[in-house]
C-alpha positions as CSV (number, residue, x, y, z in Angstrom):
1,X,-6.0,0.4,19.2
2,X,-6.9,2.4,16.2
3,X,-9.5,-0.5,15.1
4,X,-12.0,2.3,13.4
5,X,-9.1,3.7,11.7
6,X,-9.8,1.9,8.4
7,X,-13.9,1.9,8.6
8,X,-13.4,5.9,8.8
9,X,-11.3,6.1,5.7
10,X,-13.6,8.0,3.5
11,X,-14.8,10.9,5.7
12,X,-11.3,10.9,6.9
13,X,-10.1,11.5,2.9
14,X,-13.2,14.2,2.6
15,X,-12.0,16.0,5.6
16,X,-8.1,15.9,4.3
17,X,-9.1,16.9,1.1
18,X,-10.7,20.3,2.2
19,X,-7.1,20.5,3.7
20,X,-4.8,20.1,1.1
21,X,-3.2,22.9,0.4
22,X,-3.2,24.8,4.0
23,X,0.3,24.1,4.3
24,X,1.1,26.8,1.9
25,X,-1.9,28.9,1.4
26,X,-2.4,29.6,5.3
27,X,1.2,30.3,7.1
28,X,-0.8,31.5,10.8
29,X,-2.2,27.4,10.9
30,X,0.8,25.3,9.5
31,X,-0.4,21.7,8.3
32,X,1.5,19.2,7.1
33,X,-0.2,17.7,3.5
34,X,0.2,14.1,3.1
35,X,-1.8,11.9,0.3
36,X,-1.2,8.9,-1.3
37,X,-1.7,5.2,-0.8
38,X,-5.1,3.8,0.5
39,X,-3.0,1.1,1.7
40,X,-0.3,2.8,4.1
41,X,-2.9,5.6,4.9
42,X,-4.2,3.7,8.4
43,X,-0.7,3.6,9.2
44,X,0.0,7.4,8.3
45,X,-3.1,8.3,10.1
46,X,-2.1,6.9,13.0
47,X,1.1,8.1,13.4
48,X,-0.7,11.7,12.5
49,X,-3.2,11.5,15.1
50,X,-0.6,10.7,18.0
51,X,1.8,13.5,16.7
52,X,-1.1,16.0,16.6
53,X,-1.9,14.7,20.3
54,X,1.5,15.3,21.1
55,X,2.5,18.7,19.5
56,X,-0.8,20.8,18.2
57,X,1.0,20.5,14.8
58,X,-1.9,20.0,12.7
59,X,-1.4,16.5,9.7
60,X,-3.8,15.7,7.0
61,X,-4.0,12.9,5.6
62,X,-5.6,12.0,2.1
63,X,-6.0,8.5,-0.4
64,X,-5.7,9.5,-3.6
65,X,-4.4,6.1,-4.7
66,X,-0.1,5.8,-4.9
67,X,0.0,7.5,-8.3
68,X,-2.6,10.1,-7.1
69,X,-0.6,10.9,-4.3
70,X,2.6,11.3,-6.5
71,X,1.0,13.5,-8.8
72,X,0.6,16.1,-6.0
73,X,3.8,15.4,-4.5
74,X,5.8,16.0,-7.8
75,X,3.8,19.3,-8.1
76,X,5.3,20.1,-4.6
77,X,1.5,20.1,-3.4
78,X,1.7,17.6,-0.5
79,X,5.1,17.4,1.6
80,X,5.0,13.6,2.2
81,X,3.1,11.1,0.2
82,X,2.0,7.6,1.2
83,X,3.1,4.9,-1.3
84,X,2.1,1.5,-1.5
85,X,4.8,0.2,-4.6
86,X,8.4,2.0,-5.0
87,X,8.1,5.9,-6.9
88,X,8.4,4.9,-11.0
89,X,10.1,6.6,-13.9
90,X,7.6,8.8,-15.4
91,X,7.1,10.4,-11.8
92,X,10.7,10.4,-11.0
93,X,10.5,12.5,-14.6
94,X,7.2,14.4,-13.3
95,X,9.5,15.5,-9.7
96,X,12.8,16.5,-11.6
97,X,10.5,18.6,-13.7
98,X,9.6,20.7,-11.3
99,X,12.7,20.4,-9.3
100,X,11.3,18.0,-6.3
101,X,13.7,15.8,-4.6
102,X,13.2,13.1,-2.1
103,X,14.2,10.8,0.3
104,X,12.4,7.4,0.4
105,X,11.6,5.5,3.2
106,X,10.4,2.0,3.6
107,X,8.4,2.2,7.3
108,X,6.3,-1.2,7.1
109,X,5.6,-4.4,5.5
110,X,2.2,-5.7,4.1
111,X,0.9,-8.9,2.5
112,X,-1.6,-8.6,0.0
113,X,-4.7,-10.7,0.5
114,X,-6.8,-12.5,-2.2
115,X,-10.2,-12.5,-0.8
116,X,-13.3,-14.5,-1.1
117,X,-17.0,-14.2,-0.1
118,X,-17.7,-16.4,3.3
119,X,-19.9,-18.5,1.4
120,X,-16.7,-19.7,-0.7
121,X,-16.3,-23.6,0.2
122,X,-14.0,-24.3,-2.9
123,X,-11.1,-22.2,-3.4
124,X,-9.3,-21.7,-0.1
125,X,-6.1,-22.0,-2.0
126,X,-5.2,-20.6,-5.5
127,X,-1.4,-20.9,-7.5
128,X,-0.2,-18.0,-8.9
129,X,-1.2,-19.6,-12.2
130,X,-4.9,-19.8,-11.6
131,X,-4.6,-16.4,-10.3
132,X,-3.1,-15.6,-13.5
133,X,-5.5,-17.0,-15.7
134,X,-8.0,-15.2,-13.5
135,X,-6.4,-11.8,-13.7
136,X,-4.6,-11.5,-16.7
137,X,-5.2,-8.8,-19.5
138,X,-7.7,-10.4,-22.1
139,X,-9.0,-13.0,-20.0
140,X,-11.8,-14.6,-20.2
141,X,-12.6,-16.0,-17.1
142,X,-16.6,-15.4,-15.7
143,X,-16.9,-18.6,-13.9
144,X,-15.4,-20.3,-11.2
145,X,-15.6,-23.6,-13.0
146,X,-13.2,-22.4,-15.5
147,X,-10.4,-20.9,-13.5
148,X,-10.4,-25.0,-12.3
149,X,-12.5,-28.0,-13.0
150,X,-13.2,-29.0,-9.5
151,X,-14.3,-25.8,-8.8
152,X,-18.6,-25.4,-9.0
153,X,-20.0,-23.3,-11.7
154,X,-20.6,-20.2,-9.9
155,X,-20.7,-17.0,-11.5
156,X,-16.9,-14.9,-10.8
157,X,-17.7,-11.2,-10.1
158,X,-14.2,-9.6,-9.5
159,X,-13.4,-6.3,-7.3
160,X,-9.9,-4.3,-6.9
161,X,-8.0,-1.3,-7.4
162,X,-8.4,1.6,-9.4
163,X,-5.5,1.6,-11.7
164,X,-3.9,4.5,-9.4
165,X,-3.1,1.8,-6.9
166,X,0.2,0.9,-6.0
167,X,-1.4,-2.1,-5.0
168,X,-2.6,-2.9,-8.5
169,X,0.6,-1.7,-10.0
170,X,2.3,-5.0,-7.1
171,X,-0.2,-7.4,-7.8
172,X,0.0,-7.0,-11.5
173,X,3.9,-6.8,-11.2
174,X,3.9,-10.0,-9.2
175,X,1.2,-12.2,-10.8
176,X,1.0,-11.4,-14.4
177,X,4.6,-10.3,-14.5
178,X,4.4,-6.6,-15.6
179,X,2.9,-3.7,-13.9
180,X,-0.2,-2.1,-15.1
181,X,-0.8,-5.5,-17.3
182,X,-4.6,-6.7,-16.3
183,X,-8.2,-7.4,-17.5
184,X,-9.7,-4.3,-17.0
185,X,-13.7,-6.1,-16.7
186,X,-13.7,-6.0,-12.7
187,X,-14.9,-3.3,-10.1
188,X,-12.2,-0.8,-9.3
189,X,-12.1,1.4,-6.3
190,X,-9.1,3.1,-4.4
191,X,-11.3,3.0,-1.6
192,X,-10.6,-0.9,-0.5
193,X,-13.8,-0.2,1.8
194,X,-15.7,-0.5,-1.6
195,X,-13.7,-4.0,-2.0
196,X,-14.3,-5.1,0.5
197,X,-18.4,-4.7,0.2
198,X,-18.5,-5.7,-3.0
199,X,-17.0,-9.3,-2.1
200,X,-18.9,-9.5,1.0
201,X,-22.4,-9.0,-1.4
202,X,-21.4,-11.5,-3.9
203,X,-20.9,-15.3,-3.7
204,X,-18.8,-15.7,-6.7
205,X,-17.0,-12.8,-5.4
206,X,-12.8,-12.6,-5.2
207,X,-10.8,-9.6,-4.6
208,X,-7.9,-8.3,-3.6
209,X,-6.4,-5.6,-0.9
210,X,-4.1,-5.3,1.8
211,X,-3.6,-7.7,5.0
212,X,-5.0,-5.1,7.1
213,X,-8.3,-4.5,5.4
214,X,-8.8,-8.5,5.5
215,X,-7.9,-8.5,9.2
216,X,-10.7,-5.8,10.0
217,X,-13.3,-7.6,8.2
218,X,-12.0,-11.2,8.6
219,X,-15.0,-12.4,9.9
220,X,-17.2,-11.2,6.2
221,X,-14.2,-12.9,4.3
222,X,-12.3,-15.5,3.5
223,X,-8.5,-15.2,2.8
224,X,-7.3,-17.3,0.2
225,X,-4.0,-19.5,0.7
226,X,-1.1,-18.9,-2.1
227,X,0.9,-21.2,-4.1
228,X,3.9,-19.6,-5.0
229,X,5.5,-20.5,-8.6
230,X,7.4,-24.3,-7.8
231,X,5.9,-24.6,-5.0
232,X,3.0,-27.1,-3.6
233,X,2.3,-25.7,0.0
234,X,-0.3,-23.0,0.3
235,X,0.6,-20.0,2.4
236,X,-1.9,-17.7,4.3
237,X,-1.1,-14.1,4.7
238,X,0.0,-13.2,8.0
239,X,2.6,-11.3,10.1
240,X,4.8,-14.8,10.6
241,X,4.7,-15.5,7.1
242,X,6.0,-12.1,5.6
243,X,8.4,-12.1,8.0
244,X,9.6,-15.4,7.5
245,X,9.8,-15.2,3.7
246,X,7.3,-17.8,3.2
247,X,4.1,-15.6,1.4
248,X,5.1,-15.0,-1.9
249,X,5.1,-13.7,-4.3
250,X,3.0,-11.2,-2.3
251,X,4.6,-9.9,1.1
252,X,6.1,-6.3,0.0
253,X,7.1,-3.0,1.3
254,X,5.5,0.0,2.3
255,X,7.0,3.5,1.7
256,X,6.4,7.4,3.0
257,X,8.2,9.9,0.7
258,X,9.5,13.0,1.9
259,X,10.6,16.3,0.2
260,X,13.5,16.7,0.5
261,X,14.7,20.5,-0.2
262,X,11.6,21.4,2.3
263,X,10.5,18.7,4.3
264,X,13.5,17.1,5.2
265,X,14.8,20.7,7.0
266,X,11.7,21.8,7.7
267,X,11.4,21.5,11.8
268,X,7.4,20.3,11.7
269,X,7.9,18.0,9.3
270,X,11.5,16.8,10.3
271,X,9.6,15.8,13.7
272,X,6.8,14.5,12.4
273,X,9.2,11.5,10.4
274,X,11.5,10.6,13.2
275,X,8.2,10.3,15.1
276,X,7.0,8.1,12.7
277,X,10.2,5.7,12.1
278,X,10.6,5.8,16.0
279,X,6.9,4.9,16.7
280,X,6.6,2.9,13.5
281,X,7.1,-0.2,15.4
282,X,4.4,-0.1,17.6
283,X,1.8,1.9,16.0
284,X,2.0,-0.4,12.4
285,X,0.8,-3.4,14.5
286,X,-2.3,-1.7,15.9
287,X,-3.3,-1.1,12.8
288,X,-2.6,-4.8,11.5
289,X,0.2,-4.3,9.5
290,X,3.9,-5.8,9.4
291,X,6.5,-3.8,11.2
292,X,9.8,-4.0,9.8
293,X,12.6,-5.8,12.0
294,X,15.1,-3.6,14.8
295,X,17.9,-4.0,12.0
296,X,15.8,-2.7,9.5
297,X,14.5,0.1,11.2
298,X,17.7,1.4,12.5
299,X,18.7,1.6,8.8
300,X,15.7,3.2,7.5
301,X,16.4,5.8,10.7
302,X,20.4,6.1,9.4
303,X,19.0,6.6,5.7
304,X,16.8,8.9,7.3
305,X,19.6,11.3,9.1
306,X,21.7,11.0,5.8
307,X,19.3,12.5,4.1
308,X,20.8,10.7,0.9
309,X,17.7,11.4,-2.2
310,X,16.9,8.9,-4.7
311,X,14.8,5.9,-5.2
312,X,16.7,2.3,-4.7
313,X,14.4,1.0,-7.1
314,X,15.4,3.6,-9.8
315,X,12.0,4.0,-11.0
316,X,11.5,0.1,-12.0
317,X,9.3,-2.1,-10.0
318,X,10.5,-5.1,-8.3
319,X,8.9,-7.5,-6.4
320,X,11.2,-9.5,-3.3
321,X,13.7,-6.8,-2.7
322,X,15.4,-6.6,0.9
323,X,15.6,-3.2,2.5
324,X,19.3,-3.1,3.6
325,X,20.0,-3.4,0.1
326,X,17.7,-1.0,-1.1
327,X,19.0,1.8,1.0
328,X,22.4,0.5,-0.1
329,X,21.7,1.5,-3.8
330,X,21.0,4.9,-3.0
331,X,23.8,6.8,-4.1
332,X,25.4,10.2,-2.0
């Protein structure tokens, strides 16, 4: 069980960091750069520490946020990046420019969780219109009382990601209907450690951050239930309810990117992927995430061994999409 995984993040990210660029620099001690998501890294790192276990091929892994983690990748910097939302235009644009292609591969799923402080006796279920109200760009909402009127007038001190986030860029995408689009008056971190604290410290406290970070401090939080748009159930985040379809609008996939003209032929690297999609199963649910099903899998492995390049998403975000037919819209 890799249950300290997550609470080592940020001496993990220190000691990646110093790494970085070993891969190229230093030919006698080959390392394999990754960086990206903060979201997908316990996942990443696991993989990592069983491969090195396995092989002495040293892995590194950093959390420079999604778009971070692109920005080295499309400078040819890192030869695998961790992404939490699908690869957008103006990095597809960034990768092209300096002649990076890659191959994209969905390798879990995750449902992001709206948090509360323990202490939180009133809002165990929000709609995606109160969150919303809450969350959208201009609002004005400081107080619990006015996101409803039942709810007690308690100050509302908000906490999420840093704007590099793929996580911010899904949430936004899926609750305010455009990426990028939010109030920009809350406590941003890519470190969802920081989130996490933050909430924990504060009674009017509500965030936002992946499943697993909820399920590692589950007993400091409270994870609020989800009314989806014409819908009048709540649904609680968990591996059942992605699964089954029934946690939207906020069950979504998870992505490693390889580079393709090295990585992809590159022996160390080649390895370290079909270790990953072959172990992927196993090692995402120690680290409280959402494996993807056999089918799924065995097409992400085909996709994989085609080494087709692209993005299925085109560089557009887009929240409910299945990954058969993702892989499908990558073109030969």
């Amino acid at each position: 069980m890799k249950s300290n995984k997550i609470k080592s993040l940020g001496l993990a990210a220190l000691v990646a960091s110093t790494f970085t660029f070993s891969y190229s620099v230093n030919a006698e001690v080959k390392t394999i750069a990754i960086d990206g998501s903060s979201t997908v890294y316990p996942i990443t790192e696991a993989v990592a520490e069983d491969f090195q276990k396995k092989t002495g091929t040293k892995v590194t892994v950093g959390i420079s946020g999604t778009g971070g983690g692109f920005k080295k990748f499309c400078r040819g910097e890192t030869m695998i990046s961790d992404a939490s939302r699908p690869i957008l235009k103006k990095e597809i644009d960034m990768c092209a420019d300096n002649g990076i292609t890659y191959i994209e591969l969905p390798i879990a799923y995750d449902a992001l969780t709206v948090v509360t402080n323990k202490n939180n006796t009133w809002a165990k279920t929000l709609t995606v219109a109160e969150l919303n109200k809450i969350w959208a760009s201009g609002s004005s909402v400081k107080n619990w009382k006015d996101v409803n009127a039942s709810f007690p007038d308690q100050p509302m001190k908000l906490f999420g990601p840093g704007a590099d986030s793929g996580t911010f860029d899904y949430f936004t995408e899926a609750i305010n209907g455009k990426a990028k689009s939010s109030r920009s008056d809350y406590t941003a971190s890519e470190d969802d450690n920081v989130l996490v604290t933050g909430v924990t410290g504060d009674k009017g406290g509500l965030g936002y951050f992946g499943l697993a970070y909820y399920l590692e401090n589950k007993d400091k939080l409270n994870a609020v239930g989800i009314v989806a748009k014409d819908k009048t159930t709540a649904v609680l985040p968990s591996e059942s309810t992605v699964m089954d379809g029934t946690y939207q609008p906020l069950a979504r996939p998870l992505f490693i990117y390889v580079n393709a003209a090295k990585g992809a032929f590159d022996k160390d690297v080649k390895a370290f992927v079909e270790y990953y999609l072959a172990n992927a199963p196993k090692l995402v649910k120690e680290v409280k995430y959402v494996p993807l099903n056999s089918g799924e899998y065995a097409a992400v492995s085909k996709h994989w061994q085609s080494k087709k390049v692209g993005s299925g998403f085109g560089g557009v975000p887009e929240v409910g999409v299945k990954i058969e037919d993702l892989i499908k819209r990558i073109k030969d």
